[in-house]
Backbone bond lengths (Angstrom), bond angles and torsions (degrees), N, CA, C in turn:
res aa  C-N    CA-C-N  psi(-1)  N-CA   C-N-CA  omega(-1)  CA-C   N-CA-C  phi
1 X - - - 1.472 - - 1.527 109.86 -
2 X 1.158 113.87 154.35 1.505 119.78 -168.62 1.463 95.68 -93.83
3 X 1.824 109.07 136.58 1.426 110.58 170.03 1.459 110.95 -59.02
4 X 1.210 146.35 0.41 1.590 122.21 172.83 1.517 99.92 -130.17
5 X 1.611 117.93 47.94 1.379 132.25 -161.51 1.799 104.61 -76.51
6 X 1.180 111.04 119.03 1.623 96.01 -162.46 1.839 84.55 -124.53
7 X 1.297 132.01 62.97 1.591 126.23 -175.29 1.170 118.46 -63.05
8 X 1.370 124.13 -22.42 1.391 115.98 173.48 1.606 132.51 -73.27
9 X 1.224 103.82 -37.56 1.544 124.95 137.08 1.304 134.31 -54.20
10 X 0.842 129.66 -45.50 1.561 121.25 142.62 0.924 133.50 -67.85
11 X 1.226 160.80 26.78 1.035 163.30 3.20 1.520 129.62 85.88
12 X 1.722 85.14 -69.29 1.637 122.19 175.51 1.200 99.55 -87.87
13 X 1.340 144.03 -41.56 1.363 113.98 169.59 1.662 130.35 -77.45
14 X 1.428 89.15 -8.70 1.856 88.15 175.80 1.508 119.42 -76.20
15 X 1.653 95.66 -22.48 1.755 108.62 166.43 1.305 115.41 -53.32
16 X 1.687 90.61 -57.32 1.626 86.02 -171.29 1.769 120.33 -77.57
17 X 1.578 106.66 0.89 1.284 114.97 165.29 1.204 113.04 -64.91
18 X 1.539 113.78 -61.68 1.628 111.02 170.12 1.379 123.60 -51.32
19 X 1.585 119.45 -31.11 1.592 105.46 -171.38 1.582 107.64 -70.31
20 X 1.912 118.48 -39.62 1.377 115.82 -176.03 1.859 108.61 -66.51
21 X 1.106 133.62 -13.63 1.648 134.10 163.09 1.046 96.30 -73.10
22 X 1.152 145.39 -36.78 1.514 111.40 -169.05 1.183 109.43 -99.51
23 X 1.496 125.73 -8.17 1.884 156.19 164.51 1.913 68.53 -58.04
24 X 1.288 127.40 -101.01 0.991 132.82 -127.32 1.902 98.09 -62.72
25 X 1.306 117.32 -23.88 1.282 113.16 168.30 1.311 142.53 -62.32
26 X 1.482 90.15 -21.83 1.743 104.40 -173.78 1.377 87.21 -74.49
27 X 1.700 106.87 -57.00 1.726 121.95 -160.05 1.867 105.62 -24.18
28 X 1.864 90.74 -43.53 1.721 111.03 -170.35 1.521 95.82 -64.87
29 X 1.133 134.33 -48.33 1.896 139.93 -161.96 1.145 76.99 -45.82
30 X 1.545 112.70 -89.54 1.378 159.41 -171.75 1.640 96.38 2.84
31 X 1.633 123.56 -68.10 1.249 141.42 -156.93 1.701 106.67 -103.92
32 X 1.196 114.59 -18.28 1.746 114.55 -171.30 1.893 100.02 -65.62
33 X 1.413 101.92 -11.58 1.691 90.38 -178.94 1.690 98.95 -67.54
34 X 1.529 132.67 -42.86 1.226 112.03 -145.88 1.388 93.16 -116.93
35 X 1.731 129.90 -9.57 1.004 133.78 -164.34 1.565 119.27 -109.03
36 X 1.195 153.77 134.42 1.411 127.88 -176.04 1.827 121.06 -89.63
37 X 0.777 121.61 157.00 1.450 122.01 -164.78 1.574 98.63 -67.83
38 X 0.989 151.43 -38.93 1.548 132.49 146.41 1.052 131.82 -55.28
39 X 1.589 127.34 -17.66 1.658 100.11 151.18 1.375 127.26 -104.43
40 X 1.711 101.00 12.94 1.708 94.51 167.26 1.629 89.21 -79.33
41 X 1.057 139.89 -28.55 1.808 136.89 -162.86 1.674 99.23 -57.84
42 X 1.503 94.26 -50.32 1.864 105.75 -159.78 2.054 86.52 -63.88
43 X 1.739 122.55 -60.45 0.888 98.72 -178.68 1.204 144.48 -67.38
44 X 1.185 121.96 -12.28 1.574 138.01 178.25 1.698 97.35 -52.94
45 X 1.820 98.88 -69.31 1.228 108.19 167.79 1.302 153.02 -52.71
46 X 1.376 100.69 2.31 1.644 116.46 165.79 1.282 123.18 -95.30
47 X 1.849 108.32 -39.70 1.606 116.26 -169.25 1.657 94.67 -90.54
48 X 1.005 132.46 -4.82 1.331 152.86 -160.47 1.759 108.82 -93.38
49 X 1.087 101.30 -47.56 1.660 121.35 172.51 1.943 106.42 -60.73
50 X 1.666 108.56 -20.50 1.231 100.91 -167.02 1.721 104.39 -95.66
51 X 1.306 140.51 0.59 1.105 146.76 129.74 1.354 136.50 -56.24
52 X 1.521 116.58 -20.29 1.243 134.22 -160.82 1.493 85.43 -104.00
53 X 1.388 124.75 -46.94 1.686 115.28 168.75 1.282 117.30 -28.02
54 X 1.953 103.37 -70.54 1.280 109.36 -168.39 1.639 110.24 -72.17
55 X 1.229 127.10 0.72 1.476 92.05 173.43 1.754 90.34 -102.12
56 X 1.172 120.16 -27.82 1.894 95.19 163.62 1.550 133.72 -17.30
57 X 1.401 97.36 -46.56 1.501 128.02 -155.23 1.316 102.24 -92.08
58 X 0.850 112.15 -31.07 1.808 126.64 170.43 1.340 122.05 -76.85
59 X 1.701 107.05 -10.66 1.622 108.48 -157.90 1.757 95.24 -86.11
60 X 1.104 144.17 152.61 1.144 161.03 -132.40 1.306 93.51 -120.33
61 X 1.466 121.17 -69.99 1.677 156.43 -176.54 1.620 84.72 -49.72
62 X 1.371 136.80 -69.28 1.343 137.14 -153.10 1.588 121.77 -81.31
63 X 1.536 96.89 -4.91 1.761 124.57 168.74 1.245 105.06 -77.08
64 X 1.292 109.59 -61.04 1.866 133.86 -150.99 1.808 82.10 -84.11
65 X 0.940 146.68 -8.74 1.547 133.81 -161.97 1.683 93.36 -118.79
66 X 1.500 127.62 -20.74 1.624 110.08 164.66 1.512 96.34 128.86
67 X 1.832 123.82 -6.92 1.235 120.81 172.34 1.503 96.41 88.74
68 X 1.457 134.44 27.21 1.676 121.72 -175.22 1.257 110.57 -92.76
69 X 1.201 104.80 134.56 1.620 119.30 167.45 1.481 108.13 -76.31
70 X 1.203 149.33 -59.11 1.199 155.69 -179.72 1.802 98.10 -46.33
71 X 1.677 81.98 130.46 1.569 91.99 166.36 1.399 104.73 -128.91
72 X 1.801 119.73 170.18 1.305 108.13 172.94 1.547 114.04 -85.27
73 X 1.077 116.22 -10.56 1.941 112.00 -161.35 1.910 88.56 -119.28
74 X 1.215 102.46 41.43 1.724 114.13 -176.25 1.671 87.31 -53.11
75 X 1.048 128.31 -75.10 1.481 131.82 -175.16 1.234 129.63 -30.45
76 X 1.405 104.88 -40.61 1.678 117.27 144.18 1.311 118.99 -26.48
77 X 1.088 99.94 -81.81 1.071 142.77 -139.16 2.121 93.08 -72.38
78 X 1.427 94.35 -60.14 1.712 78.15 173.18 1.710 118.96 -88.59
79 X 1.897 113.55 13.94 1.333 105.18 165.51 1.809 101.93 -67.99
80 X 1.370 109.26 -44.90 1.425 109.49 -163.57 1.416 102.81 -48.44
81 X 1.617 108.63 -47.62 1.921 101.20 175.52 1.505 120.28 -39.50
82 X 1.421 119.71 -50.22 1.338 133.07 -172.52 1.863 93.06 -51.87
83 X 1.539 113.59 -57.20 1.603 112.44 -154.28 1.405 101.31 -68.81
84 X 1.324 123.70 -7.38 1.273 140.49 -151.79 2.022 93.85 -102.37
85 X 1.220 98.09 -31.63 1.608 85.08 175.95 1.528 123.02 -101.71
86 X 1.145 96.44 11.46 1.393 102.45 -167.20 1.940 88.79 -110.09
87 X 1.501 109.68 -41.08 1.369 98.49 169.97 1.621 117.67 -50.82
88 X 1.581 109.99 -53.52 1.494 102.77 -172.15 1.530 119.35 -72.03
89 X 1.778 109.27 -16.71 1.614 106.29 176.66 1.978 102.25 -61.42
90 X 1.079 111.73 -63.23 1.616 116.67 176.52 1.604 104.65 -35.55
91 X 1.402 122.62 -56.40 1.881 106.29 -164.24 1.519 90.75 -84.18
92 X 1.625 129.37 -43.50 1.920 89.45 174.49 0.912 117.17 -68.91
93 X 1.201 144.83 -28.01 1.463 130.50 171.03 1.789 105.18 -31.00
94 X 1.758 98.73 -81.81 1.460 108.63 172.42 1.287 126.51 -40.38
95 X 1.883 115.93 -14.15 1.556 96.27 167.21 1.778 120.04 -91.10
96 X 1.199 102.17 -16.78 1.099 95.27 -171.39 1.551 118.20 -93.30
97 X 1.308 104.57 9.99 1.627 118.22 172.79 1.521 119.87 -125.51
98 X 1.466 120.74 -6.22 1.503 129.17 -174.38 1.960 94.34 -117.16
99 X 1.613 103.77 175.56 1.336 105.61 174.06 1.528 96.53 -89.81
100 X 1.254 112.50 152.55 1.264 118.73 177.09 1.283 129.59 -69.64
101 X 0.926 121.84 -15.52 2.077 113.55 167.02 1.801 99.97 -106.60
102 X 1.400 121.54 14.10 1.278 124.80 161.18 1.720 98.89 -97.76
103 X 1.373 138.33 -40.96 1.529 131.15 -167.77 2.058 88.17 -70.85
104 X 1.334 90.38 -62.23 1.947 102.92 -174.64 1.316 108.28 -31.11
105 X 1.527 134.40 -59.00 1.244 144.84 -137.97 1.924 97.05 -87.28
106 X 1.421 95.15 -51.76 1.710 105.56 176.04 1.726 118.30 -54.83
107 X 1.018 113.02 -29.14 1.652 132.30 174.11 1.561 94.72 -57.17
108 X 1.456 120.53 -57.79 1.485 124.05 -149.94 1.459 113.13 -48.81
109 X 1.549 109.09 -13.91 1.902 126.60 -150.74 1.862 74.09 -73.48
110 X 1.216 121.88 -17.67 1.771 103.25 -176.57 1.211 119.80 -47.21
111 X 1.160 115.04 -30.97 1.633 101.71 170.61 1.748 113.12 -91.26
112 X 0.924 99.94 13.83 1.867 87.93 170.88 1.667 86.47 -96.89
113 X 1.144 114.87 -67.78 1.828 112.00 174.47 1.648 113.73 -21.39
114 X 1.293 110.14 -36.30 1.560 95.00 -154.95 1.432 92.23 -95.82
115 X 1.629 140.19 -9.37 0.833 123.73 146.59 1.428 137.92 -70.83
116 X 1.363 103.32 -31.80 1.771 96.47 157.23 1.589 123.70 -64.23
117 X 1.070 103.06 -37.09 1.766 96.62 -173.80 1.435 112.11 -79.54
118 X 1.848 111.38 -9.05 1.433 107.07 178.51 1.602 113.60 -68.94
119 X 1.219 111.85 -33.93 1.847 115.72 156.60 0.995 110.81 -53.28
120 X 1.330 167.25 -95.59 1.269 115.47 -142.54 1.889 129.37 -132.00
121 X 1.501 79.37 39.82 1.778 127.49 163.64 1.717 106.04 -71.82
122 X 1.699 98.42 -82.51 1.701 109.81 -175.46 1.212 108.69 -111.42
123 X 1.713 119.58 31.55 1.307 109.59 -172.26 1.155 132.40 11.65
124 X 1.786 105.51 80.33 1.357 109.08 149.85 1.347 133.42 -127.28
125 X 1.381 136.02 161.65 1.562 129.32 -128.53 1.937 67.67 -106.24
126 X 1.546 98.96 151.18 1.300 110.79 174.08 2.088 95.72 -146.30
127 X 1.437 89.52 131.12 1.386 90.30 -158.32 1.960 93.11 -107.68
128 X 1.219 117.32 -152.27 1.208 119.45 -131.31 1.627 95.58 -102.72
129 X 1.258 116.42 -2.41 1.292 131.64 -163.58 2.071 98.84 -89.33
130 X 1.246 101.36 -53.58 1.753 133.85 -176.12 1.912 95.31 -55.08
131 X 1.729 81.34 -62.99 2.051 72.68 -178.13 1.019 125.53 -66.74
132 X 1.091 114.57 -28.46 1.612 131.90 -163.72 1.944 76.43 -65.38
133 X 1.152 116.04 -52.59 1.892 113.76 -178.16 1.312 105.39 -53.80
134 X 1.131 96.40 -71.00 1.793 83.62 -177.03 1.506 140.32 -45.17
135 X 1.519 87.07 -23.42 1.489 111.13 179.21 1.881 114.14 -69.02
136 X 1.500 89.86 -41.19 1.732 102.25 -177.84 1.809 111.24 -72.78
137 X 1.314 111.01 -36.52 1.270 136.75 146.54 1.613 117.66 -3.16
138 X 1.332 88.78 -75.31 1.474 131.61 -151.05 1.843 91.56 -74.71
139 X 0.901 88.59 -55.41 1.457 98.61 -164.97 1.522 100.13 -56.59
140 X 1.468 129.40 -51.77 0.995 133.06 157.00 1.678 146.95 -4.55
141 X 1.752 73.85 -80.43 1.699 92.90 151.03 1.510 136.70 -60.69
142 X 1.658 113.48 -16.58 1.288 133.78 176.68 1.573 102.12 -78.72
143 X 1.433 122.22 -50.87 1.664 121.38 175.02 1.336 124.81 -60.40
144 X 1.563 93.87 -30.95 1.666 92.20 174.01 1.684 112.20 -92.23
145 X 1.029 131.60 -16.24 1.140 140.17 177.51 1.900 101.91 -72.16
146 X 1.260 103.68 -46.95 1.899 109.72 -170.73 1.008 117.63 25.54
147 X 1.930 98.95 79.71 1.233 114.80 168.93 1.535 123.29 -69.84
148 X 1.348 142.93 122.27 1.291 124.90 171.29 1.632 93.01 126.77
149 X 1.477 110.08 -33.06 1.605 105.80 164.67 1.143 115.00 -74.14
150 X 1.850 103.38 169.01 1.368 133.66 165.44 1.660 118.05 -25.66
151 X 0.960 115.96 -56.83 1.543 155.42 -154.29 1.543 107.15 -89.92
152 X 1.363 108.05 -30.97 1.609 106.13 179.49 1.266 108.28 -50.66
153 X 1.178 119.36 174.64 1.906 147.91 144.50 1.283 103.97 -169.51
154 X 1.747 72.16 162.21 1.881 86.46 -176.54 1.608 97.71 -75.50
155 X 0.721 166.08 -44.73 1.626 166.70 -169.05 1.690 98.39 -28.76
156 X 1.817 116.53 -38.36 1.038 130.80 177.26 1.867 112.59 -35.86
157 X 1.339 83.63 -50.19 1.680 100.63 165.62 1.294 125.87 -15.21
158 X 1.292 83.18 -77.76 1.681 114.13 -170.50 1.652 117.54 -38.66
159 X 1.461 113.67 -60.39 1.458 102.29 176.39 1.672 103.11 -48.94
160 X 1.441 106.52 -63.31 1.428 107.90 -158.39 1.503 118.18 -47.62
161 X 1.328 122.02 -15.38 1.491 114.52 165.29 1.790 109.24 -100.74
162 X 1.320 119.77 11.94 1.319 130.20 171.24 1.371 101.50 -79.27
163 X 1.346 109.46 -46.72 1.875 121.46 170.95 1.455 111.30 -52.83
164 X 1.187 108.05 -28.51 1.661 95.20 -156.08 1.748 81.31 -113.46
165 X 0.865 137.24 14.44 1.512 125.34 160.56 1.278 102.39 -115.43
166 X 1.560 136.29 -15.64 1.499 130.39 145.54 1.444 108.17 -47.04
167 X 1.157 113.63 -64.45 1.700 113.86 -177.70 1.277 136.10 -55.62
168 X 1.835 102.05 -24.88 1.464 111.16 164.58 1.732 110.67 -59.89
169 X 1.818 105.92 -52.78 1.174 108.79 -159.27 1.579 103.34 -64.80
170 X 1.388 126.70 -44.59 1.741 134.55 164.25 1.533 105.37 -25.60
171 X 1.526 123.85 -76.02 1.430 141.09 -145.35 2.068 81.95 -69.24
172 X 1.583 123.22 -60.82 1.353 107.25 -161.49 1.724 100.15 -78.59
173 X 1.005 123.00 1.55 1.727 104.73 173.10 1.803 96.75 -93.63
174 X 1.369 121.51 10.07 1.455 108.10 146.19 1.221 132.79 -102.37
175 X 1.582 105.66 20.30 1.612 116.29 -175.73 1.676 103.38 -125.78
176 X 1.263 112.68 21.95 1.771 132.73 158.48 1.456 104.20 -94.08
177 X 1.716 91.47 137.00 1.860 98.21 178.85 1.295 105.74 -61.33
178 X 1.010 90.36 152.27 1.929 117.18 176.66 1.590 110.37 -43.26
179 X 1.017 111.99 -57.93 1.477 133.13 -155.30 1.772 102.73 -75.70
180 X 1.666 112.54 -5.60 1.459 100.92 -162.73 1.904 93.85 -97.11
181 X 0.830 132.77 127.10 1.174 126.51 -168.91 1.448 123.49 -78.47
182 X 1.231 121.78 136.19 1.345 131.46 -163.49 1.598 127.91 -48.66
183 X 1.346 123.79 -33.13 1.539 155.10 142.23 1.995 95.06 -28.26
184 X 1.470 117.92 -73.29 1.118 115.54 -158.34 1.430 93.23 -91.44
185 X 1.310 135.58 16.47 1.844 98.00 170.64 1.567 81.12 -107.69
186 X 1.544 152.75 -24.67 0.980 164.16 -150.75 1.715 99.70 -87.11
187 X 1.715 120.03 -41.53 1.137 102.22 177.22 1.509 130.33 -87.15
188 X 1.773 96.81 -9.50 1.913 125.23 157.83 1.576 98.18 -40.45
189 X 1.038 114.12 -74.22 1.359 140.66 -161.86 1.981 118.09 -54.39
190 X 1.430 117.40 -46.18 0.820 138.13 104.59 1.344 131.15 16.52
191 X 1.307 105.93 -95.92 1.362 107.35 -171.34 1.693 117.44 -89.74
192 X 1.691 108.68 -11.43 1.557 119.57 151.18 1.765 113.56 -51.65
193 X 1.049 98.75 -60.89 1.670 117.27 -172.58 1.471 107.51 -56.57
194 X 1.599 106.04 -28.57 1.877 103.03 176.49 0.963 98.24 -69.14
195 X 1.996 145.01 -65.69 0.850 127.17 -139.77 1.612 99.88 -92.55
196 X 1.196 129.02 -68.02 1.725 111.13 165.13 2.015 123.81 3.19
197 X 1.194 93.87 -60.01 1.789 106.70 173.78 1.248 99.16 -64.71
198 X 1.341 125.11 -45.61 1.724 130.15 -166.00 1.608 102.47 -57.83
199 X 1.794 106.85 -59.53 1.453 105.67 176.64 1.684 125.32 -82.45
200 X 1.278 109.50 -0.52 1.306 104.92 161.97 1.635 126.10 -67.60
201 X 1.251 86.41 -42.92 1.730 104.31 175.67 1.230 124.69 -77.83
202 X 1.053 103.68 -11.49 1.851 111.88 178.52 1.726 103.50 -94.52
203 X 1.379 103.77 -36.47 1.560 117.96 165.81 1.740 116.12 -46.17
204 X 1.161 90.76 -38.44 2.143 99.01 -173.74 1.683 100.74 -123.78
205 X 1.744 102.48 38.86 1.809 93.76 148.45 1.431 94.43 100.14
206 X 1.046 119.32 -4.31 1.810 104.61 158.53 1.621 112.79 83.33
207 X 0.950 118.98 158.62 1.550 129.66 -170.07 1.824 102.77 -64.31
208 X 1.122 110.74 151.30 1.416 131.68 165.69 1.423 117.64 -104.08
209 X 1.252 86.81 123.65 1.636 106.04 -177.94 1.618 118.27 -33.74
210 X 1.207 133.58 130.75 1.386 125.42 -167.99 1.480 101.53 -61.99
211 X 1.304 122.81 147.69 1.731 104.12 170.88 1.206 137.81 -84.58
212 X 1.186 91.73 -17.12 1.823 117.55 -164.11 1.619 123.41 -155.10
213 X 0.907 131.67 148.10 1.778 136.29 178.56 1.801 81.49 -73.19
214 X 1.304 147.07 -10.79 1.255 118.58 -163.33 1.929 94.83 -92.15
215 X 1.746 120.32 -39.39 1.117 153.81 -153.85 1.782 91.04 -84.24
216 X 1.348 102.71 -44.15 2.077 100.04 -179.11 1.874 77.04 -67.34
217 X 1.634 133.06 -92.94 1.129 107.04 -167.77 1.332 137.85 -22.06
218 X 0.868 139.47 -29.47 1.838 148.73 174.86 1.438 98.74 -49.80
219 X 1.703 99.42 -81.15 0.876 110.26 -173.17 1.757 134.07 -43.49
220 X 1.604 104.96 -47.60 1.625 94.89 151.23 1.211 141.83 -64.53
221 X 1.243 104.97 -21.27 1.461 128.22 168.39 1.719 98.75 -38.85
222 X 1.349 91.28 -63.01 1.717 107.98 -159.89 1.465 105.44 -75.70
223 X 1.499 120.01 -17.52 1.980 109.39 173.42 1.167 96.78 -85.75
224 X 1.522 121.28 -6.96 1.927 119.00 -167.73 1.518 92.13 -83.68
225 X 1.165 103.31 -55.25 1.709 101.60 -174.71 1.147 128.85 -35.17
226 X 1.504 103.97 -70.15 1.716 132.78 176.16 1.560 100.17 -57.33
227 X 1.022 124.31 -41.16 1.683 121.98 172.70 1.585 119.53 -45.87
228 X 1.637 88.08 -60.16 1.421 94.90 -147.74 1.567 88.30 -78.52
229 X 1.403 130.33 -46.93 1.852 129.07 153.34 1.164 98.31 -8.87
230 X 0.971 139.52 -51.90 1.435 120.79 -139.67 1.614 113.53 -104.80
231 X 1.805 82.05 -37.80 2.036 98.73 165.58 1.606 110.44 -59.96
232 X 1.461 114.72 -29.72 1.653 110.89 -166.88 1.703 89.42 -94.68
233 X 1.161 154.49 4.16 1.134 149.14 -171.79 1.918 98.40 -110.12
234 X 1.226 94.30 -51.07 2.036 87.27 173.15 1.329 110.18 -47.76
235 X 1.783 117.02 -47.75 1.438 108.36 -173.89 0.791 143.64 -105.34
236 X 1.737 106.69 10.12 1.675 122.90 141.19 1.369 120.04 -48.23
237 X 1.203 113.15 -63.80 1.527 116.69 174.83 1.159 122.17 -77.77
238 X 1.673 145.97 1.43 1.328 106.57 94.25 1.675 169.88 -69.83
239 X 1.172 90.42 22.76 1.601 115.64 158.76 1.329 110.83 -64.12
240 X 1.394 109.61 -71.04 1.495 120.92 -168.20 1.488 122.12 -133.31
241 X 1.091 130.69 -169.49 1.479 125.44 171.04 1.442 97.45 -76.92
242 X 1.612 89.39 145.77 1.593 112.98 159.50 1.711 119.18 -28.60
243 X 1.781 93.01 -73.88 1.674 102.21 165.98 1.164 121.12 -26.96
244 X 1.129 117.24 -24.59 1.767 106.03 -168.52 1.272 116.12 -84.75
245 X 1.597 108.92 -33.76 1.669 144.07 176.59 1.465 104.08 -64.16
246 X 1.466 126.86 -55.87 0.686 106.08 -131.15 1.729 105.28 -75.96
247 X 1.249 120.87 -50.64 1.640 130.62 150.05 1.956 116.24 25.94
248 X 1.455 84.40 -68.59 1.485 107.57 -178.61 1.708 112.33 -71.35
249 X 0.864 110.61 -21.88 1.221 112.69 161.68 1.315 145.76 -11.97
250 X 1.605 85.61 -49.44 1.649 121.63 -176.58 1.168 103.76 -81.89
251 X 1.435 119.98 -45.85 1.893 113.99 160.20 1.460 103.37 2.65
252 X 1.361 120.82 -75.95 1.359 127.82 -164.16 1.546 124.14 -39.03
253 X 1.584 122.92 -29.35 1.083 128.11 -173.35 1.528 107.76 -78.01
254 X 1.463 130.78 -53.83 1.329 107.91 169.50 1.344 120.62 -89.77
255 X 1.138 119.26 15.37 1.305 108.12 160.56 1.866 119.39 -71.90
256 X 1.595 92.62 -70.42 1.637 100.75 163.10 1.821 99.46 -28.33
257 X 0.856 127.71 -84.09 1.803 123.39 172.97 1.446 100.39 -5.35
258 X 1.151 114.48 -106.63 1.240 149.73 -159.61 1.843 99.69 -27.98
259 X 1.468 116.11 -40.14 1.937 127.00 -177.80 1.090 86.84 -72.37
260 X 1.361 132.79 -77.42 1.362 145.22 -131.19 1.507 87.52 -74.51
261 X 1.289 119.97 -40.20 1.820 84.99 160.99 1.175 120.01 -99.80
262 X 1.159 156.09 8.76 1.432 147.70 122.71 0.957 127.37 -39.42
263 X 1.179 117.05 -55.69 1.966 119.67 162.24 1.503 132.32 -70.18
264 X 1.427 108.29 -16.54 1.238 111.77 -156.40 1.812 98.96 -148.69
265 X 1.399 110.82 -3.02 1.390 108.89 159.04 1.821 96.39 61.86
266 X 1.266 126.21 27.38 1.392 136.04 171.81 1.283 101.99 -111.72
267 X 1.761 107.47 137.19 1.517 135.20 175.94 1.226 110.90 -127.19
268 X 1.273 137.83 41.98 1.481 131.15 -166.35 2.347 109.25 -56.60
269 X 1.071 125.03 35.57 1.302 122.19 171.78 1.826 110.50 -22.20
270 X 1.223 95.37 -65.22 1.767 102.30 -167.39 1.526 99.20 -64.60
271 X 1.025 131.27 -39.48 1.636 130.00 -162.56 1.573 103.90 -76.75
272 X 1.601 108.74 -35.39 1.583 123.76 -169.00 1.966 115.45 -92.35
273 X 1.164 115.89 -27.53 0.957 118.20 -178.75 1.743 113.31 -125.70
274 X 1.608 103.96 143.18 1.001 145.42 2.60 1.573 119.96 -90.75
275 X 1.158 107.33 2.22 1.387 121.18 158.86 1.619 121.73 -20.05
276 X 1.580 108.00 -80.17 1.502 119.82 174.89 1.702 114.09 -36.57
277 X 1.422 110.45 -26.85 1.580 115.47 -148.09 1.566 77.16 -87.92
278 X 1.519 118.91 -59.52 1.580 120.39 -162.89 1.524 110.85 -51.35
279 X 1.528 125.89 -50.20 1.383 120.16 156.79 1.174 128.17 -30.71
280 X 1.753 119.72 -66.57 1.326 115.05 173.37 1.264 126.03 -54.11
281 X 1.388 114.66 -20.74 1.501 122.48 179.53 1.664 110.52 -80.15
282 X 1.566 116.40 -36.99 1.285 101.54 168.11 1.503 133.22 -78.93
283 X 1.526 92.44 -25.02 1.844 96.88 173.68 1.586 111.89 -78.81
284 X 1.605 134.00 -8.58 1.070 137.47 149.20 1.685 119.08 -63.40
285 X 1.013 114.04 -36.24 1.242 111.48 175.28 1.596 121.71 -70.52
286 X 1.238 102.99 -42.74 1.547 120.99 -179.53 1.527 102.97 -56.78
287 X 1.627 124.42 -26.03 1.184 116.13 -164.44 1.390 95.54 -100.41
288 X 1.694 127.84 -41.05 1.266 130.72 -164.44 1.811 99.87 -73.09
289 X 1.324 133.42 -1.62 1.082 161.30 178.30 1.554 101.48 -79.20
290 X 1.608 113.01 -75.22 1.341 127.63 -169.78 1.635 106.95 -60.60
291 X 1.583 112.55 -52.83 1.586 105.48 158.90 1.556 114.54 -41.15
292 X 1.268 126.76 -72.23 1.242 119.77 -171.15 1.461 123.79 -29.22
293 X 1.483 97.84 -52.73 1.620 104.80 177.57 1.125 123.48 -75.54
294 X 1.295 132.79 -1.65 1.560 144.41 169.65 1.224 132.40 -61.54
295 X 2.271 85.49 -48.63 1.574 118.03 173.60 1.722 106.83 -63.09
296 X 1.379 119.28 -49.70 1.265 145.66 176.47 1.367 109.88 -35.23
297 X 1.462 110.08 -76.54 1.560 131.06 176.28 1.891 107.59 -60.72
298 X 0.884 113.13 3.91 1.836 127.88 177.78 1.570 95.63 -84.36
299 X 1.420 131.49 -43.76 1.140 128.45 -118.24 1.765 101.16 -139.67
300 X 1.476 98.82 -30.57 1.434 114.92 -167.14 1.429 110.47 -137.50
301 X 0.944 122.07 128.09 2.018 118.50 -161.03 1.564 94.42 -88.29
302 X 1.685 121.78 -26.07 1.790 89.96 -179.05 1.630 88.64 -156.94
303 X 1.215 113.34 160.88 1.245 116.33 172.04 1.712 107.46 168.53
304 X 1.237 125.97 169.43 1.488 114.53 176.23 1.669 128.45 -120.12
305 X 1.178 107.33 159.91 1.544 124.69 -165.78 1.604 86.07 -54.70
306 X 1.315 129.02 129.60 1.158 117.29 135.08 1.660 120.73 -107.66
């Protein structure tokens, strides 16, 4: 545990990290009728950058280090931006054509991804316990997806490789030095992902005129969200360990539920269950897994996952 370990508080802000993403998701439903899913990306990613300032500015590590913008693994650092727009082009796409705790719920498979790609990314051995998660996972995502039914489309797709380009961008922001602080590889990333969205959208006909002073509000609404999510998620986890966070996670699945029919008068039951449950059950495992081996590696300098 970290000497200034505050878990209960972190905790609470990772909640309220998740509730403003899925705030910022509807915002996306909400606007994908008149707007296209690359320039809600470019805007998310502009008003979005203005939270990511202030927790720069806040970072302790980025004071004490001389205030530098320059990093060495900069290239990194703005590939992840690039994977980062291509993740969010796929889930708005998927929000504005799926029900919303059906696009949300399909995303979650990111942590079965980030354990596969952590093999042979950061080479690490993942033993029979991990797949067997991913595997239960998997299956999950296959019920709620119901391929071969009535009800399918390929659009179904779309989140699910939104997940696995979340998980890319997760797995390589653990292959950035230690020392570069979380604020600045996040505003790299960031400000990659603005312009990527910028030229995607200029690629398929260019931005649409805002319609309304009500529609410019939305839209900041929605870089405020995703911003400030993301500012209260850096400084949860420095509060406490990851592990502790990560659990709650799953919060997200009935919540997304719970809007999407309040906002959107959507109940997807048959599409969401038991599907949703098998996900949460494998990305719980993967973590109650990762604890295990933590306790393990405390005690014993090498040995393997079984």
């Amino acid at each position: 545990m970290r000497p200034t370990d505050r878990t209960g508080l972190a905790i609470f802000l990772s909640l309220v990290a998740l509730t403003l993403f899925d705030a910022m998701g509807l915002v996306i439903k909400h606007l994908s009728g008149t707007y296209t899913a690359a320039e809600l990306s470019a805007w998310r990613n502009l008003f979005g950058i203005i939270p990511g300032v202030v927790a720069l500015g806040l970072s302790r590590q980025w004071h004490k280090d001389g205030r530098r913008l320059r990093i060495r693994q900069w290239k990194l650092a703005l590939a992840r931006g690039g994977i980062v727009t291509f993740a969010q082009l796929f889930f708005y796409i998927a929000l504005g054509q799926m029900a919303f705790a059906t696009a949300s719920t399909i995303t979650y498979a990111n942590a079965l991804f980030m354990t596969a790609l952590a093999v042979p990314l950061l080479g690490e051995k993942v033993g029979w316990v991990r797949w067997g998660a991913v595997l239960i996972g998997f299956v999950g995502v296959v019920l709620v997806m119901q391929p071969g039914s009535d009800t399918f489309t390929p659009i179904a797709l779309l989140p699910l490789g939104a997940a696995a380009f979340y998980a890319l961008v997760g797995v390589t922001a653990r292959m950035m030095d230690d020392d570069v602080p979380s604020p600045l590889v996040n505003l790299y990333s960031s400000v990659a992902a603005l312009v990527g969205a910028f030229l995607i959208a200029m690629s398929f006909g260019g931005f649409t005129p805002i319609q309304s002073a009500t529609d410019l509000a939305w839209i900041v609404a929605m870089g405020g969200f995703g911003g400030t999510a993301v500012l209260f998620l850096v400084v949860s986890y420095r509060m406490t360990e990851q592990s502790n966070l990560a659990p709650f996670s799953y919060f997200g699945i009935p919540l997304a539920f719970v809007m999407g029919w309040l906002f959107f008068d959507e109940a997807p039951w048959d599409a969401l269950f038991p599907g949703a449950l098998l996900i949460a059950a494998g990305g719980l495992l993967i973590i109650w897994r990762e604890r295990q081996r933590g306790r393990v590696s405390a005690t014993r300098p090498t040995g393997a996952d079984v």
